[in-house]
C-alpha positions as CSV (number, residue, x, y, z in Angstrom):
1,X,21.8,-17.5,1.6
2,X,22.6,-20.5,3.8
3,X,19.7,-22.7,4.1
4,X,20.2,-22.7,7.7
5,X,19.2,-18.9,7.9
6,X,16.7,-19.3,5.3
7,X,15.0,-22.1,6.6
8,X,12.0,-22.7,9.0
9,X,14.5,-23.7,11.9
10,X,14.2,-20.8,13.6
11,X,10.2,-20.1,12.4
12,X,8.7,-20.5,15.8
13,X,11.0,-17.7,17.5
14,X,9.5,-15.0,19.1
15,X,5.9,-16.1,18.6
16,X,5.8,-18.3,21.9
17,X,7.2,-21.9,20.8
18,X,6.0,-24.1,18.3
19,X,2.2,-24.6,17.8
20,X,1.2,-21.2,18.4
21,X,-0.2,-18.8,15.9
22,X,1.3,-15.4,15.0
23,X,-1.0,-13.4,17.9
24,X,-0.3,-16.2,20.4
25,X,-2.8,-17.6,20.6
26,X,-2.8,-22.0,20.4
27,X,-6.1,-21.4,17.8
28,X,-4.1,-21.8,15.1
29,X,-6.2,-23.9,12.5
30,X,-5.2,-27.0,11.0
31,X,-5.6,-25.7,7.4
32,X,-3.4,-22.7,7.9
33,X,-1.8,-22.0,4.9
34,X,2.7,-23.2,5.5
35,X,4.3,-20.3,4.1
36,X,6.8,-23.0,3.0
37,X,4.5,-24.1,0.5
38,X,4.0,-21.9,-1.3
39,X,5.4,-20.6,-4.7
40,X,6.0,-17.6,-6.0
41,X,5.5,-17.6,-10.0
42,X,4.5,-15.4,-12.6
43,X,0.9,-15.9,-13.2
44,X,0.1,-14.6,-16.2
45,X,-3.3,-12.9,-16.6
46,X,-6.5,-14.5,-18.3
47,X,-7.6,-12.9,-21.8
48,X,-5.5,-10.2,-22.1
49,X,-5.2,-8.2,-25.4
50,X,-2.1,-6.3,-24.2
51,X,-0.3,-8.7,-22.8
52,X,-0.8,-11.2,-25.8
53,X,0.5,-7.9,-28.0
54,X,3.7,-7.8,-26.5
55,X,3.9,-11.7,-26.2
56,X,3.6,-11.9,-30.0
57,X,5.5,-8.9,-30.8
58,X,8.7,-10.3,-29.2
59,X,8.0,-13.5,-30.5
60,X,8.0,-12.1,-33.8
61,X,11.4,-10.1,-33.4
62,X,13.2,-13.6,-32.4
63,X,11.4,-15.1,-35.9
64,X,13.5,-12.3,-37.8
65,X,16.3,-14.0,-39.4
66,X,19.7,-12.6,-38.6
67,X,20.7,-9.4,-39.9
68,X,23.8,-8.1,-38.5
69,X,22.8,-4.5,-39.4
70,X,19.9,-4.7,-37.2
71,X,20.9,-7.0,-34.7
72,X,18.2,-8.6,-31.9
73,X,19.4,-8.2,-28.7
74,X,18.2,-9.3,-25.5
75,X,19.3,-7.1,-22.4
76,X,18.4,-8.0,-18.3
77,X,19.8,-7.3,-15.0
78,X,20.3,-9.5,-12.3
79,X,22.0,-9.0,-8.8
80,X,24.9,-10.8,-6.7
81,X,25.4,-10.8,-3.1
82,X,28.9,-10.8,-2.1
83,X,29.5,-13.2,0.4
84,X,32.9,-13.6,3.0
85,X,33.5,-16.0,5.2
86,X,34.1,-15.9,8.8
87,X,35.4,-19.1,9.3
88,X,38.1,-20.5,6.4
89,X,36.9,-23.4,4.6
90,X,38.0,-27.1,4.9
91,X,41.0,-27.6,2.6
92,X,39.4,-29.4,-0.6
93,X,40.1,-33.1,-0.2
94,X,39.9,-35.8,-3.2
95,X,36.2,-36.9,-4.2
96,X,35.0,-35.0,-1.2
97,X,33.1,-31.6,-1.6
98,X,33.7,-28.2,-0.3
99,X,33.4,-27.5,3.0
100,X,32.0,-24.2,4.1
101,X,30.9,-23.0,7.4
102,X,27.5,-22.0,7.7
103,X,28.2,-18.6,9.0
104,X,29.4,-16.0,6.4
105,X,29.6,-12.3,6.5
106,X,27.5,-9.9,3.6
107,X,30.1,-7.4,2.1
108,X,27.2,-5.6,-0.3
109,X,25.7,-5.9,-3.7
110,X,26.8,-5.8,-7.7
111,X,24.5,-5.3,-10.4
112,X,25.1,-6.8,-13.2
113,X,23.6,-5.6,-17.1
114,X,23.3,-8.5,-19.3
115,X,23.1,-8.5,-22.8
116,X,23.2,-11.4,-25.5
117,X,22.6,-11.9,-29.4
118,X,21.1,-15.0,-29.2
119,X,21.5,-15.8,-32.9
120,X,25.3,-14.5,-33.1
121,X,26.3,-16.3,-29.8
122,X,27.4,-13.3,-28.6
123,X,27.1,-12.0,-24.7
124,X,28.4,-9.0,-22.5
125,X,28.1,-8.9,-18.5
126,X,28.4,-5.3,-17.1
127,X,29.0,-5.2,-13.3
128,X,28.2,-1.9,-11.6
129,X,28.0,-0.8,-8.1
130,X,24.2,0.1,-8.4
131,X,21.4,0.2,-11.2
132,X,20.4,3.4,-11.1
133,X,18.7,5.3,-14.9
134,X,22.3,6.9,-14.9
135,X,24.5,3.2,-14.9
136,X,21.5,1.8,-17.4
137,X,22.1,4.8,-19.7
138,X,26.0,4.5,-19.6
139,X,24.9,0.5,-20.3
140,X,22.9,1.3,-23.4
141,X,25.4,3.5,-25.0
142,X,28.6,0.8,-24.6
143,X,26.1,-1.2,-26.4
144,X,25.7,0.9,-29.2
145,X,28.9,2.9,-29.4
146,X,31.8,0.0,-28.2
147,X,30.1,-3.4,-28.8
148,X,27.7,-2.7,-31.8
149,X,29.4,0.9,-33.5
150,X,28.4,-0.5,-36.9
151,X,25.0,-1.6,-36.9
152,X,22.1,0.3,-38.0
153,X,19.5,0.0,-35.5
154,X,19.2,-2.5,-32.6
155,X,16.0,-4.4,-31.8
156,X,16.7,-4.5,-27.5
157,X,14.3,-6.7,-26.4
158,X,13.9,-6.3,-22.5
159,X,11.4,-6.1,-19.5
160,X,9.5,-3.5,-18.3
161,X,11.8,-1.9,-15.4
162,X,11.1,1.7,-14.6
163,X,14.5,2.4,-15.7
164,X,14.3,0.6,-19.0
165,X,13.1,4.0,-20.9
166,X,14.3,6.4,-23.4
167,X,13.8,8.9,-20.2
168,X,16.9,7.2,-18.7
169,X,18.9,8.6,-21.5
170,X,17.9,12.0,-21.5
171,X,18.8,12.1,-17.5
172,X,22.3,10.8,-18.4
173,X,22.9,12.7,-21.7
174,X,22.3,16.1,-23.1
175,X,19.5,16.2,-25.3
176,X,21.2,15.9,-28.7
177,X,23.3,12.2,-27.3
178,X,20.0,10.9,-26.0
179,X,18.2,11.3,-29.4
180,X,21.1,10.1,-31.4
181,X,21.6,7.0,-29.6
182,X,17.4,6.6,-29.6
183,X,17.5,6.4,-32.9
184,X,19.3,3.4,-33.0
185,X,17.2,1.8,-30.7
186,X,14.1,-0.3,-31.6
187,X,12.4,-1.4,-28.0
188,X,10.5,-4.7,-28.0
189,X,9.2,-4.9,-24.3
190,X,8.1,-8.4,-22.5
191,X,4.5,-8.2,-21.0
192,X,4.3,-7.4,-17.2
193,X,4.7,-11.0,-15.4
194,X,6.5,-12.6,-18.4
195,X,10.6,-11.6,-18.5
196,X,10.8,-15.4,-19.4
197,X,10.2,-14.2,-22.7
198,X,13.2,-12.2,-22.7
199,X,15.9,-14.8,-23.6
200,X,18.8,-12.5,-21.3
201,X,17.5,-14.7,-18.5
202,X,18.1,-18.0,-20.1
203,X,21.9,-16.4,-20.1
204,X,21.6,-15.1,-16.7
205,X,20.6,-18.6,-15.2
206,X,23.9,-20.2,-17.4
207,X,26.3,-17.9,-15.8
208,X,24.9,-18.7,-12.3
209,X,25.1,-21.5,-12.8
210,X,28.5,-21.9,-14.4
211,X,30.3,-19.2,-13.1
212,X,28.6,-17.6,-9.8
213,X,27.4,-20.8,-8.1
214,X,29.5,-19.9,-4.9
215,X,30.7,-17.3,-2.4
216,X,32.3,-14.3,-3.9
217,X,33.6,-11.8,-1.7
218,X,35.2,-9.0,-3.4
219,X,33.5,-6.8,-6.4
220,X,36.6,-7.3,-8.9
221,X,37.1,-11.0,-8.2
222,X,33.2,-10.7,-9.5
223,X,34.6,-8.8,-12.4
224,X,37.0,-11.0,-13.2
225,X,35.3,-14.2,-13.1
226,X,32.6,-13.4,-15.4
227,X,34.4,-11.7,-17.9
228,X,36.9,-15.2,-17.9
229,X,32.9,-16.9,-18.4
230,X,31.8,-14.4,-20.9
231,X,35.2,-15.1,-23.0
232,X,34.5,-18.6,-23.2
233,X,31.4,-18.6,-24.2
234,X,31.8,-16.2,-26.7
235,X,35.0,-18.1,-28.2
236,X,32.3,-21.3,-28.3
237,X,30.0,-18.8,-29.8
238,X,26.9,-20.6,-27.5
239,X,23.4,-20.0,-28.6
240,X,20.1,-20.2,-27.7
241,X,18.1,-22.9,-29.0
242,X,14.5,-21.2,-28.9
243,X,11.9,-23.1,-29.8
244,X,8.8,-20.9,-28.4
245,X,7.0,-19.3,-31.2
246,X,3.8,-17.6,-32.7
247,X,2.2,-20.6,-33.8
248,X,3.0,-22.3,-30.3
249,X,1.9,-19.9,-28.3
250,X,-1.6,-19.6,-29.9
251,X,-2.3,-23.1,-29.7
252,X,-0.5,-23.8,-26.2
253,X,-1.6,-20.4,-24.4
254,X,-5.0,-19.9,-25.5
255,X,-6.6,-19.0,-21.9
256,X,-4.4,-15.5,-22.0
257,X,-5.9,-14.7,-25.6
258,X,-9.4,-12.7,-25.8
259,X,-11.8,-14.4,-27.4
260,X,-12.8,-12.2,-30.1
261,X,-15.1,-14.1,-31.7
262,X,-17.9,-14.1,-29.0
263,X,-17.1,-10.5,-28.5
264,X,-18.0,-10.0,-31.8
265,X,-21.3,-12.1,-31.6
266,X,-21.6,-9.5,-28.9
267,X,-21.4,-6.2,-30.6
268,X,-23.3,-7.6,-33.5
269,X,-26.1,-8.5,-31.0
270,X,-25.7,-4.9,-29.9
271,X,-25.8,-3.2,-32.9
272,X,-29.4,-5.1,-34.2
């Protein structure tokens, strides 16, 4: 969205002119919190066993070295608004940017299911209509039956979306596909409030970046740019660099780990 819309231009509007609080009141304190301020991150809890478990246990997976029988993949989904224009842009002059009007027109939504072997250099971009359990399902079994027919099992590594269950499978599937194609699935899920471990997102920010940095109207002209990305890359075989391990996360992330050993001074206090 255009920062014009998104900014705090228009903030005061229909609350009485700037300087007045939200009630309408001019009481408004001088240490009122500026929405404008404020971040939104993934703050990760304080000494928690669970989510240090699935920390480590994805951390783990990525330590595997590669095995093209059991391949480690990392699977996400983002979302892209397509975006017309109203007015037609300035033709592109030389050493000048772009110039777009301000006012554009929103022509819906695509989902897109991203998936990446990390140590192959390998990445697929699915573009669907809508994310539903069904279009996750159909997304699963491209990726074991088209993409990877010959592997033996693959480690998914992925976040912890309601849809992102072996009960999507058996709503898409009869009974007998849905087993089949679960046993070829090993699921290694992130901890709630940490899909930065999941190394689809690194890929997800690339193509942004590279490829969707702009306005895109039209759902195939989506289609067709990204797979013209994902070729490229995948001819360069591009791959993640990750650095984040085990070791490093005990010694860097300590404040999320429980600390056992006073527990245990605990219990044994408890137990005398």
């Amino acid at each position: 969205m255009d920062h014009g819309i998104a900014g705090g231009s228009d903030r005061a509007s229909g609350f009485g002119g700037e300087g007045f609080a939200r009630d309408g009141s001019t009481s408004a304190k001088k240490n009122d919190i500026d929405l404008e301020q404020v971040k939104i991150w993934c703050i990760p809890p304080k000494a928690n066993a669970d989510y240090v478990w699935h920390m480590e246990d994805v951390l783990q997976t990525y330590q595997l070295p590669y095995n093209p029988r059991i391949p480690v993949v990392c699977m996400d989904e983002a979302s892209k608004q397509l975006i017309g224009e109203v007015q037609e842009p300035l033709s592109v002059q030389p050493g000048k940017p772009k110039c777009e009007d301000y006012e554009y027109e929103r022509k819906g939504v695509c989902n897109e299911f991203v998936c990446c072997e990390p140590l192959r250099g390998w990445r697929h971009v699915k573009v669907t209509d809508r994310r539903t359990k069904r279009d996750w399902a159909e997304c699963i079994r491209e990726l074991l039956e088209v993409h990877f027919p010959k592997a033996q099992r693959i480690r998914l590594v992925l976040d912890n979306l309601n849809t992102h269950t072996g009960a999507s499978l058996y709503e898409a599937f009869s009974p007998q596909r849905a087993r089949q194609l679960l046993d070829r699935l090993e699921f290694h899920h992130t901890p709630k409030h940490a899909s930065w471990l999941n190394m689809a997102e690194i890929e997800i920010g690339i193509m942004n970046r590279q490829c969707l940095n702009r306005r895109i109207d039209d759902g195939e002209l989506l289609r067709r740019e990204i797979a013209a990305w994902e070729d490229r890359r995948n001819q360069a075989a591009a791959n993640i660099h990750w650095t984040f391990t085990i070791a490093v996360a005990r010694n860097k992330l300590k404040k999320i780990y429980p600390d056992w050993q006073n527990a245990k001074k605990t219990n044994d206090r408890h137990v005398e």
